[in-house]
NUDOBA-286599 format. One line per 10 residues: number of its first residue (from 1); their letters; for each residue x, y, z of C-alpha. Coordinates in steps of 0.001 Angstrom, whole numbers, always signed. Layout:
N
NUM) a) X/Y/Z | ... $
END
This chain:
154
1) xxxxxxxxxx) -4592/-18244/+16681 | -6278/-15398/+14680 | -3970/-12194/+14052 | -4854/-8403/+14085 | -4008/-7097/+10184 | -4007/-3421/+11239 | -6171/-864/+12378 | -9804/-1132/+11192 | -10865/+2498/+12403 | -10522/+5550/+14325 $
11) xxxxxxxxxx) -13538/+6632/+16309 | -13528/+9633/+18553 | -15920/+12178/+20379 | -16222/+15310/+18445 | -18592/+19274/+19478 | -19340/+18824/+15100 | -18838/+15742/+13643 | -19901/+17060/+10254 | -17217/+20095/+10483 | -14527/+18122/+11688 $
21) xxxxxxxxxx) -15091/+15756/+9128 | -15123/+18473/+6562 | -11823/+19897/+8083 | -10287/+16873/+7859 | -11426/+15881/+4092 | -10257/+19346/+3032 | -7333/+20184/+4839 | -5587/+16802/+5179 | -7367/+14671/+3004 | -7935/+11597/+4983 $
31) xxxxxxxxxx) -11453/+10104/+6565 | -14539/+8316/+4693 | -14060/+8770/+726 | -10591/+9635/+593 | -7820/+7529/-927 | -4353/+7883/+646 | -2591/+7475/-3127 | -5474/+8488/-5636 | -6014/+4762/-6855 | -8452/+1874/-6384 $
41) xxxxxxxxxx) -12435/+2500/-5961 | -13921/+4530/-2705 | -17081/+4537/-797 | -18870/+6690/+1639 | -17857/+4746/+4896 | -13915/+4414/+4402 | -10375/+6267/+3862 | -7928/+3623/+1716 | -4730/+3643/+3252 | -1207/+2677/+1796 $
51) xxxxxxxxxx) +352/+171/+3665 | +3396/+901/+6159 | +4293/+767/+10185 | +1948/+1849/+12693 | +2701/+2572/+16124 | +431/+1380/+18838 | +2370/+2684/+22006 | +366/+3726/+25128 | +1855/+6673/+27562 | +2510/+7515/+30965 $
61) xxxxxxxxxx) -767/+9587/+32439 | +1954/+12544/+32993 | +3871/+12398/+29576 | +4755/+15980/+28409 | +4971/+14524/+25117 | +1107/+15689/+23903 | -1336/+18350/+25912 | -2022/+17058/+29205 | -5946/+17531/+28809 | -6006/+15087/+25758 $
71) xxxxxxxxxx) -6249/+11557/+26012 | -4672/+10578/+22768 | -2287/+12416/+19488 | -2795/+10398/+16540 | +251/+10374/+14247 | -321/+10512/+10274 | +2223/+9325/+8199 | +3001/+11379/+4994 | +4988/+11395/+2016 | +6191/+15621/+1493 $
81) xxxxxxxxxx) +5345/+16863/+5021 | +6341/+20623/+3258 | +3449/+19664/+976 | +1001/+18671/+3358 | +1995/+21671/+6173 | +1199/+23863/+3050 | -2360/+24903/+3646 | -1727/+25145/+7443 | +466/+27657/+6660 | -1421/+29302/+4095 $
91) xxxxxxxxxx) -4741/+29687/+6632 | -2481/+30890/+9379 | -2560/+27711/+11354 | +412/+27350/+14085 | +2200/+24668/+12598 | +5173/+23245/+15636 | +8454/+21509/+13987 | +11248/+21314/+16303 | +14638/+19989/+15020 | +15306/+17517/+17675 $
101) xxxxxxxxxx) +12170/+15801/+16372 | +13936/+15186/+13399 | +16605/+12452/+12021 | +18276/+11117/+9137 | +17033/+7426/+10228 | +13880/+8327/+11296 | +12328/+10940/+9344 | +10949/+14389/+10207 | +7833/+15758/+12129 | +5361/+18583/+12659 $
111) xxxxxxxxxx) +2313/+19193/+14625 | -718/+20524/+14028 | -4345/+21162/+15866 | -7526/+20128/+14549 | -10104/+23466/+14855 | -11396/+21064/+18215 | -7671/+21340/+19355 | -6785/+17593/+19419 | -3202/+17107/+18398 | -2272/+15505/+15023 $
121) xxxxxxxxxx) +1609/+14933/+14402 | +2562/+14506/+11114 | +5492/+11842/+10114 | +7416/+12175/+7133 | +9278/+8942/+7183 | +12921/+8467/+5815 | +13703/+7681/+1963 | +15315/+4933/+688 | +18484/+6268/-442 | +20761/+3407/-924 $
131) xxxxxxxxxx) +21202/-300/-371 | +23225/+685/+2648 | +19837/+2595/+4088 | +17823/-513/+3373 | +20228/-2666/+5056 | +19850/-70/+8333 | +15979/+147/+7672 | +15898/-3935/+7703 | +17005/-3703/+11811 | +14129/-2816/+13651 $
141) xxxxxxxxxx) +15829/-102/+15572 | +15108/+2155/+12972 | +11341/+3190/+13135 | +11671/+3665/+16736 | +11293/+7426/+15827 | +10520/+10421/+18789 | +7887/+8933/+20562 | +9822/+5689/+21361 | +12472/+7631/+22835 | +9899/+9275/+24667 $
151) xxxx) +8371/+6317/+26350 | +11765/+4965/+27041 | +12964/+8453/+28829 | +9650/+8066/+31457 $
END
């Protein structure tokens, strides 16, 4: 049997396509043409990713845990979340960081709207410190960050 490598897009309704594209090229630097670490060749149609966990975990209908009137929250993993909340902050943008969303073994989090107002939570993962991290990191309790304790709690 065949076996699903990862996710091969993101496709979603948007009011301006072309805007929100734009938003998201400028402000976050993902979508077609971007490169998530500046190297290897890009094209029009696609946004090179580094490699790392993804988290395909559906929700209750009444989870609290995203805006009730939105259907999904996509999650973007980062590497200097103060880096990448930087323009938000600079444009005036409500930026949401709570510290209960954060933890040592799981890394920390913000949110953030897109000008449509679909919810984008940003992930800084945890990192590696020590052999004694990897060794914690290697038991796959440890990326079972807010949202899994989320789902478990409904």
């Amino acid at each position: 049997m065949g076996h699903v490598k990862g996710i091969g897009g993101l496709f979603f309704r948007a009011r301006d396509p072309d805007a929100l594209n734009a938003w998201y090229k400028e402000r976050l630097g993902i979508g077609a043409g971007c490169n998530a670490d500046d190297t290897g060749p890009i094209d029009e149609w696609t946004w090179n990713v580094a490699a790392g966990p993804v988290v395909f975990a559906p929700f209750k209908a009444d989870t609290d845990y995203f805006a009730a009137d939105r259907q999904y929250m996509i999650n973007l993993r980062v590497d200097d979340l103060d880096a990448v909340l930087a323009p938000f902050h600079e444009a005036g943008d409500d930026v949401i960081t709570k510290p209960e969303w954060n933890d040592p073994a799981t890394g920390r989090f913000a949110r953030v709207h897109d000008p449509e107002g679909n919810p984008i939570e940003l992930w800084e993962p945890p990192k590696p410190q020590s052999s004694s991290l990897r060794a914690q990191r290697s038991n796959p309790e440890w990326r079972k960050p807010l949202w899994i304790a989320s789902l478990r709690s409904q």
